[in-house]
C-alpha positions in Angstrom: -13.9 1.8 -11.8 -16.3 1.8 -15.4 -14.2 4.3 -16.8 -14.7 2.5 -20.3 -18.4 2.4 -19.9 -18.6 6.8 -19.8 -18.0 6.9 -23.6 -20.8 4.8 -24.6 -23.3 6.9 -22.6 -26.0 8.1 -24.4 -29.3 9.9 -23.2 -31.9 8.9 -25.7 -33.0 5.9 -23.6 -34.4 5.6 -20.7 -33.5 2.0 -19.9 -29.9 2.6 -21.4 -29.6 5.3 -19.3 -31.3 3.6 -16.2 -28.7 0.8 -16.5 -25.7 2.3 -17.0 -27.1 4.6 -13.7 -27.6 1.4 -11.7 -24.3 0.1 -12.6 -21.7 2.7 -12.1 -23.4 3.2 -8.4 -22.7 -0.3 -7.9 -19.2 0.3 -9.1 -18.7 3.1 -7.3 -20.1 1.5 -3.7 -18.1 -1.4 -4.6 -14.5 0.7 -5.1 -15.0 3.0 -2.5 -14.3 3.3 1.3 -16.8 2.7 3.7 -17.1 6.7 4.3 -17.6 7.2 1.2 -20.4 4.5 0.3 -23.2 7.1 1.1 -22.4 9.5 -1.4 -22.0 6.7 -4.1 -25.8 4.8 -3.5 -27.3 8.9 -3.0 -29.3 8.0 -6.1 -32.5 6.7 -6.4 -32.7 3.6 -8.4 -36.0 4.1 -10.1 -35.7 7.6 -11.8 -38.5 9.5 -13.3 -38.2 10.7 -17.5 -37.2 13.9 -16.5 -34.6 12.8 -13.6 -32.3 10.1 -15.5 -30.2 12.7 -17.7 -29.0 14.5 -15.0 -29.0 11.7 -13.2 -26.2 10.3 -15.4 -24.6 13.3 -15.6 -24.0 13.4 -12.1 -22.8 9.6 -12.1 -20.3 10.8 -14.6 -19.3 13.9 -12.4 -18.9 11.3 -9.6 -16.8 9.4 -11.5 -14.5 11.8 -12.9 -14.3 13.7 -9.5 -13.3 10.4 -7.7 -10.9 9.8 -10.4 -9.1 13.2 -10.3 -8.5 12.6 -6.6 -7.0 9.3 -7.0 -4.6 10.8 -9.6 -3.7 14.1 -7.9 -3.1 12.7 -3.9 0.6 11.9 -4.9 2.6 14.0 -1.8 4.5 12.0 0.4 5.6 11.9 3.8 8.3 14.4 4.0 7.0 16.7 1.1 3.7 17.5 3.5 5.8 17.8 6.7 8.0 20.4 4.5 4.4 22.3 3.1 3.1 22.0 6.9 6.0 23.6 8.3 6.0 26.3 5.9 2.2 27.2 6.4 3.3 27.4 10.3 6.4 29.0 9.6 6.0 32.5 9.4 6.7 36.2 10.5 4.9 35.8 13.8 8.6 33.9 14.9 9.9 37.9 14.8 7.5 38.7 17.6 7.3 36.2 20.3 10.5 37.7 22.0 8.1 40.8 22.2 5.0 38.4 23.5 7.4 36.9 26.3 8.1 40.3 27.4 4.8 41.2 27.4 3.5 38.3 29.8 7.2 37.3 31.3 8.6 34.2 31.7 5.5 32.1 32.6 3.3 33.4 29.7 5.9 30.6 28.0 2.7 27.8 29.1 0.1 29.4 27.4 2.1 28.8 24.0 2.2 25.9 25.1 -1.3 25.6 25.7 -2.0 27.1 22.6 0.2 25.0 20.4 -1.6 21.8 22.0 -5.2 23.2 20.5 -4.3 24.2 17.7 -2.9 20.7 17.5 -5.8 19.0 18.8 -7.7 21.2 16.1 -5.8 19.9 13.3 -7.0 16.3 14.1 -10.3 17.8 14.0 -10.4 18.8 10.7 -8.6 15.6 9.5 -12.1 13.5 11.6 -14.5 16.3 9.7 -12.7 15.5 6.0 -12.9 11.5 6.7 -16.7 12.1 7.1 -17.5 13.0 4.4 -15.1 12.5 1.0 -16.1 15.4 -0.7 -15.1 17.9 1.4 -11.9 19.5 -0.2 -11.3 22.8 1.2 -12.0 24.4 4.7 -15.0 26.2 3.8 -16.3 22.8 2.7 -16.1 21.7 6.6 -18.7 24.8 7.4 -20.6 24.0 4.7 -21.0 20.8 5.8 -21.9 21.5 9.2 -23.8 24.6 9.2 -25.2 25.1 5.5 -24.2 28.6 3.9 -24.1 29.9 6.7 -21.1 28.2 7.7 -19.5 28.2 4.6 -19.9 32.4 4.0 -18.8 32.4 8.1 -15.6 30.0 7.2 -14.6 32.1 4.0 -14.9 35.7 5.7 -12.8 34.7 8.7 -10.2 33.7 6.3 -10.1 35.9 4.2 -10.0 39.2 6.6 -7.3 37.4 8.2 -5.3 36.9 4.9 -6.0 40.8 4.4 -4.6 41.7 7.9 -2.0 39.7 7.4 -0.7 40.6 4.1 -1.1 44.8 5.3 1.1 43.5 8.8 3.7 42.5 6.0 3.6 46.2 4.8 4.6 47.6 8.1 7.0 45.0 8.5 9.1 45.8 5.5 8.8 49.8 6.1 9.7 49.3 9.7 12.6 46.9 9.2 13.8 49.2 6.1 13.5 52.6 7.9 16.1 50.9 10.4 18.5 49.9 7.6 18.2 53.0 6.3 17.2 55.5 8.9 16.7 59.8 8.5 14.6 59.2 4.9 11.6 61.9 4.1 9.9 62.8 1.0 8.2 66.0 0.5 5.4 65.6 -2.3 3.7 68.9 -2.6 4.4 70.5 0.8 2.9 67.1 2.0 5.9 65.5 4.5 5.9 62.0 3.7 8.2 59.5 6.8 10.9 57.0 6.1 8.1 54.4 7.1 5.6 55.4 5.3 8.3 55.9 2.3 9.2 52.4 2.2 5.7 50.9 2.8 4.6 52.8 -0.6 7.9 52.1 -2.6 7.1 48.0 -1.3 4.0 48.2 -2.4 4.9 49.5 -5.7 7.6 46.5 -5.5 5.1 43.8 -4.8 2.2 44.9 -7.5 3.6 43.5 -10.6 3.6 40.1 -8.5 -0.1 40.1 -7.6 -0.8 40.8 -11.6 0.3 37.2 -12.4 -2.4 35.1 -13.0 0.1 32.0 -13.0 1.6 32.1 -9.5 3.4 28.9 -9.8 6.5 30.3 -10.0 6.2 32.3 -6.9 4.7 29.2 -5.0 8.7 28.0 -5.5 9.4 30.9 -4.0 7.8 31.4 -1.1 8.4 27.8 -0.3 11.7 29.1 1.2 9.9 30.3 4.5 11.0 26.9 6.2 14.7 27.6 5.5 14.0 31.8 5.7 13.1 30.8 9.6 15.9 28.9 10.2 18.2 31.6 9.0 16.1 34.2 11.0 16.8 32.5 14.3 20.4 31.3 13.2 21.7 35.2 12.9 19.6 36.1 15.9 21.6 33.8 18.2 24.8 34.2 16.0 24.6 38.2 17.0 23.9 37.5 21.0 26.5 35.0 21.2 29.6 36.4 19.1 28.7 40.0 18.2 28.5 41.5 22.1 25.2 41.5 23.0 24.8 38.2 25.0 22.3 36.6 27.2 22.0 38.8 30.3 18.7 39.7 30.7 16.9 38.4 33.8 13.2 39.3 32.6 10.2 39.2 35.4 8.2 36.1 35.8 4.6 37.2 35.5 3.3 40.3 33.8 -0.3 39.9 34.5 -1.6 42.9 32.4 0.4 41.8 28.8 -0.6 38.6 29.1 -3.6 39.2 27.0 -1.1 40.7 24.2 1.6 37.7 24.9 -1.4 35.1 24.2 -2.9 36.9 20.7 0.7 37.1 19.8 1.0 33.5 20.5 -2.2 32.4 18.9 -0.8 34.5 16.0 2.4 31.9 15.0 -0.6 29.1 14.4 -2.7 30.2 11.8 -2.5 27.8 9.3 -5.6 25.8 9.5 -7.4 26.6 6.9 -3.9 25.4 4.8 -4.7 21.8 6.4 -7.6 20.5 3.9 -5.6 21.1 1.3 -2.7 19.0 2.9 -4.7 16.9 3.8 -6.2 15.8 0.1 -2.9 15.8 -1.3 -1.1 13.3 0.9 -0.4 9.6 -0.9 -0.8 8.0 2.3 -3.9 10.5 4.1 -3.5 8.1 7.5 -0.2 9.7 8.1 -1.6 12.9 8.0 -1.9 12.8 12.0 1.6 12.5 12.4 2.4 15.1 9.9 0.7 17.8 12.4 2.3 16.2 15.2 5.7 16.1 13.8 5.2 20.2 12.6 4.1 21.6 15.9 6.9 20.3 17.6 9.5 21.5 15.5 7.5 24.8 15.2 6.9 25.7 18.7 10.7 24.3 19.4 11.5 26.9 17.2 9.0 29.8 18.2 10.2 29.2 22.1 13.5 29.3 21.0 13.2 32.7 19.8 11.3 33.9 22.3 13.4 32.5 25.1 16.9 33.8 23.7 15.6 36.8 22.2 14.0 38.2 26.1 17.7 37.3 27.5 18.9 39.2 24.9 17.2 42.5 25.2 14.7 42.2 28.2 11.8 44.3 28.6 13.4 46.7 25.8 13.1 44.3 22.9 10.2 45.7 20.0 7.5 44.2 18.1 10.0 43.0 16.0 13.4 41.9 17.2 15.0 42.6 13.9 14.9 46.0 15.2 16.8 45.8 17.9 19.8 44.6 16.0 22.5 46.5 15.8 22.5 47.3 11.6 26.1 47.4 11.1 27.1 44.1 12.1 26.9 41.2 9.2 24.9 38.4 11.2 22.0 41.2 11.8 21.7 42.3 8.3 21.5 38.4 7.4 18.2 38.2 9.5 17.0 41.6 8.6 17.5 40.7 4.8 15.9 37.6 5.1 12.7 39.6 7.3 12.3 41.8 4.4 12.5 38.9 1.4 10.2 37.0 2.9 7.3 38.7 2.9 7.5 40.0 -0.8 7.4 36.8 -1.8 4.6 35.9 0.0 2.5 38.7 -0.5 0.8 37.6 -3.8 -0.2 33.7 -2.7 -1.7 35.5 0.5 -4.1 37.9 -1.0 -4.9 35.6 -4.4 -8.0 33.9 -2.6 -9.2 37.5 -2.0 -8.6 38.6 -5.9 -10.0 35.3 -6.8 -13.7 35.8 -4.6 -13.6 39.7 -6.0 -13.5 38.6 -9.7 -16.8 35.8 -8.9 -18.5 39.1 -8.0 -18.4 39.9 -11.7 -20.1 38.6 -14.6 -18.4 36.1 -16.8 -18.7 38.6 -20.0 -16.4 41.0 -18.6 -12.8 40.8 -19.2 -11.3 38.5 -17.0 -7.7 40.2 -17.0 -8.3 43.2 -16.7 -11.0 42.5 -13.9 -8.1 40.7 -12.3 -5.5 43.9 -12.3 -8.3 45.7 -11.3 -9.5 43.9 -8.3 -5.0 43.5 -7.5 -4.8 47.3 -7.6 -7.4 47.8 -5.2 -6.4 45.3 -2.8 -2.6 46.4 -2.9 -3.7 50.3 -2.4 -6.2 49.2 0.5 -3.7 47.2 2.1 -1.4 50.6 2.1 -3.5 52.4 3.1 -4.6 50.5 6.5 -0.9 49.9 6.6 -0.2 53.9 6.8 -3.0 54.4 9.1 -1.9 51.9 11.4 1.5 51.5 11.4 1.7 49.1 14.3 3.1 45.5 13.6 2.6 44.1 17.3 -0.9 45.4 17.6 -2.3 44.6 14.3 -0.5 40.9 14.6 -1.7 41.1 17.9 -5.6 41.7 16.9 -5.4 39.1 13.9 -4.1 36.7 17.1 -6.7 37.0 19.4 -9.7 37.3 17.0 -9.2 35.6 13.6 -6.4 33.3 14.2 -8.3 32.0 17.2 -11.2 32.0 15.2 -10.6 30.2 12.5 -7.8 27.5 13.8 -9.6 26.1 17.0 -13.1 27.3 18.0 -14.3 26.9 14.2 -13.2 23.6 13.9 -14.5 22.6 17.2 -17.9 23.8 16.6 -17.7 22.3 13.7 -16.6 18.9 14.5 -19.2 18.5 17.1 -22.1 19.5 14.8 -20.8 16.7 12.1 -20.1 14.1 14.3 -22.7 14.6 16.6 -20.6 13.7 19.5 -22.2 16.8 21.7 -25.6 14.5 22.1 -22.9 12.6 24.7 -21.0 12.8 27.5 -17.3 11.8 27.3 -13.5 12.4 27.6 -13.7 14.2 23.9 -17.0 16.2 25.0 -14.9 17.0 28.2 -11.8 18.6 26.1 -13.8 20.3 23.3 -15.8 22.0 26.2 -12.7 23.2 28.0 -10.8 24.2 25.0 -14.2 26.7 23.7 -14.7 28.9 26.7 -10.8 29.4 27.2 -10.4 30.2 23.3 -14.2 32.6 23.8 -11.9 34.3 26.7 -8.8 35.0 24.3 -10.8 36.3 21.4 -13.2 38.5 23.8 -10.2 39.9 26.0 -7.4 39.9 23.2 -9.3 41.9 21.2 -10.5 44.6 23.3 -6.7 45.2 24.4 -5.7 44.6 20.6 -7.9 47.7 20.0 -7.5 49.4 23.0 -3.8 49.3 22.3 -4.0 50.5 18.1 -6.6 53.4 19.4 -4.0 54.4 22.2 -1.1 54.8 19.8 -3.2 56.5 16.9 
């Protein structure tokens, strides 16, 4: 590209101006790919007095823009896979033991099922990115196909769900800690205060500091360790049933026709990464591997999430919790490996999952105030909301079970179907991709639609 040619831009001529417009668009149409061609020859070639300085200006912008994302898509092959895994990887691996026994033994297909769409999904968003070359993020994708509208929709799906999410690791760590450590109370003021409740506030308290730090590349280190924190998770699990006297005896039922609406938003739950795919997407060297990326992380994912669910139901039957680490017996090491390794988890994840939240609360303000303290501001109030709907509902399974079925489902496969078929326009025809898209939408409607009324039914039950 004219990189050169940028520093003798100058505005006070028109015809300077006018020819240097003219031939950076021919540059640009000329370097870039064939997608991309519209974007660079958007400008008119015979621009009004008033029209060629910002004209040029957004020449330059193009240039710069499509320079920065030649330099900064450097990730290979096996660094994506590890960054894809990770964004699949998560706590939902504690409860699909509780999801099996929720649905039985043949709810086992519909994470199958579920798997495959949210598979089929990814490749979705990959086709929406290589319309269009500016689209960067996943709120880019609605914006592209619905206007605003689509890009507001986009960004408050995600964003609840990265609030539910991050409160679901709150009750995680007070429930997993109240079993380490079980009989504590606190009386503040003739106000009775519960082991659970106890440790959710003093984990809170823990995590705050974290969400303060405005650089968060440190912790992005960290929390890269959910990959190999998975692993370890489902290493002691089978490590305690196989050597520490539990075993694999439980026959289970087949078909548990009223939990299968909780065994499916449970399910739907362990593939909520979607909105993590853009930005993999954008960063790979080689972006037509991409496909093989998703493919090679869903297998190894649901391989793993099966696993779990498969040995942890012979394990402990219809008996086993929300969370599995708490059914392990505490005294015995190989359970306090996985319950450790529940409990560091999520503390380090905390502050990457709830920065996009602080980040849209401190646009809200204007650009005079004090951007620190607005941040620690906006990091307070989001740690002592997320307590707080983390004391009121105390219920891991139900609230992981609601973010599942509504958001989860949401945002990772009817989204990006409806989105795919306004870009690409592929809904004016019949065919075999018509055919899937319109199967995959009314079954995913159904999940939201009947996963949420027993998500809700279930948190208003136990309140």
């Amino acid at each position: 590209m004219c990189l050169d040619s940028l520093l003798l831009f100058t505005p006070s001529s028109f015809d300077n101006s006018l020819s240097l417009s003219l031939s950076l668009s021919l540059s640009l149409s000329m370097d870039a790919d064939p997608l991309e061609k519209s974007s660079s020859l958007s400008l008119p070639l015979i621009l009004g007095e008033g029209q060629h300085e910002q004209a040029g200006g957004k020449v330059v912008e193009e240039v710069e823009s499509s320079f920065h994302h030649q330099t900064t898509a450097t990730t290979s092959f096996l660094k994506t896979c590890f960054n894809g895994l990770n964004a699949l990887s998560g706590v939902g691996i504690l409860s699909v033991p509780y999801a099996l026994a929720s649905g039985g033994w043949l709810s086992l297909i519909f994470l199958f099922l579920i798997a495959a769409s949210a598979f089929y999904s990814g490749l979705l968003i990959q086709r929406c990115m290589d319309v269009d070359s500016d689209i960067r993020t996943y709120p880019d994708i609605g914006e592209r196909a619905f206007g605003k509208k689509g890009r507001i929709l986009l960004s408050i799906v995600m964003n609840v769900e990265l609030y539910l999410v991050a409160t679901g690791f709150l009750i995680l760590e007070g429930d997993n800690l109240n079993n380490l450590f079980p009989g504590v109370e606190l009386d503040v003021a003739g106000l009775r205060i519960g082991g659970e409740q106890c440790f959710i506030i003093v984990v809170a308290l823990i995590i705050l500091p974290t969400v303060w730090l405005d650089n968060l590349s440190l912790l992005s280190y960290v929390s890269a360790s959910g990959v190999l924190a998975s692993a370890i998770i489902l290493g002691s699990i089978l490590w305690t049933g196989a050597f520490e006297g539990i075993g694999f005896h439980e026959e289970g039922t087949p078909l548990k026709w009223n939990g299968i609406p909780t065994a499916i938003s449970l399910y739907a739950f362990c593939y909520c990464a979607h909105p993590v795919f853009p930005t993999l997407y954008t960063s790979m060297k080689n972006k037509r591997q991409f496909s093989n990326v998703l493919l090679l992380c869903f297998i190894l994912c649901t391989i793993c999430y099966a696993s779990m669910a498969v040995f942890g139901y012979l394990m402990f039957g219809s008996t086993v919790q929300s969370q599995i680490t708490l059914n392990l017996p505490t005294h015995k090491i190989s359970s306090k490996v996985a319950i450790y390794t529940t409990l560091i988890n999520p503390i380090s994840k905390y502050a990457l999952m709830v920065t996009p939240i602080v980040n849209a609360a401190k646009k809200r303000f204007p650009s005079h105030y004090n951007k620190r303290l607005i941040s620690m501001l906006a990091s307070t109030t989001l740690v002592t909301s997320t307590v707080i709907v983390a004391l009121a509902i105390p219920f891991f399974a139900y609230l992981m079970s609601l973010v599942g079925a509504f958001f989860s489902v949401t945002a990772s496969i009817i989204l990006p179907c409806l989105c795919y078929l306004k870009i690409s326009g592929i809904y004016r025809r019949l065919g075999c991709e018509m055919l899937m898209i319109g199967l995959i939408l009314p079954l995913s409607a159904a999940v939201v639609v009947f996963g949420t009324y027993t998500s809700l039914v279930d948190i208003i039950g136990h309140l």
